[in-house]
Residue, then its C-alpha position, 0 to 999 in steps of 0.5 A: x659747308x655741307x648743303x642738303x641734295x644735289x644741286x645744279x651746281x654740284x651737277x655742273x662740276x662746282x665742289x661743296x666747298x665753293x659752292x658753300x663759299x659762293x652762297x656765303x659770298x652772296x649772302x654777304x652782298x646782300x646785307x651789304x646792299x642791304x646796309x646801303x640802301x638802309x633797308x630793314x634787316x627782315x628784307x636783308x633776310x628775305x634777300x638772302x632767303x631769295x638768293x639760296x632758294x635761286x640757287x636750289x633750282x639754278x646753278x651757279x655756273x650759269x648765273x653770276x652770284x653778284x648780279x642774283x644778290x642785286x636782284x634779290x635784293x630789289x624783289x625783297x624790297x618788293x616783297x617787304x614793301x620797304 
């Protein structure tokens, strides 16, 4: 629950604890995105790897958690050449 800094999210008034269960809500997203587009479990990774480095830098205030997920998804299925 606890995350490492000060992110932009803390900074834009968004608590630990949401913040811990909006990531966790994105993480989620793309391993189901992941499960429907039968992608191997090393891009689903990469997806959410993508998703909380995104969200070190931007703040989930500004970006909707669920179109970020969508778009870590298809750059990891970039990425991973799947």
């Amino acid at each position: 629950e606890c995350l490492a800094g000060d992110t932009p999210s803390h900074q834009a008034g968004v608590d630990a604890r949401t913040e811990a269960q909006l990531r966790n809500y994105g993480a989620e997203l793309c391993m189901e995105y992941g499960i429907l587009l039968k992608v191997p479990h090393v891009t689903v990774a990469t997806a959410c790897v993508l998703l909380h480095r995104f969200y070190y830098r931007r703040s989930l205030v500004d970006y909707d958690v669920r179109n970020i997920a969508a778009g870590c998804v298809l750059v990891a299925c970039k990425v991973e050449e799947t």
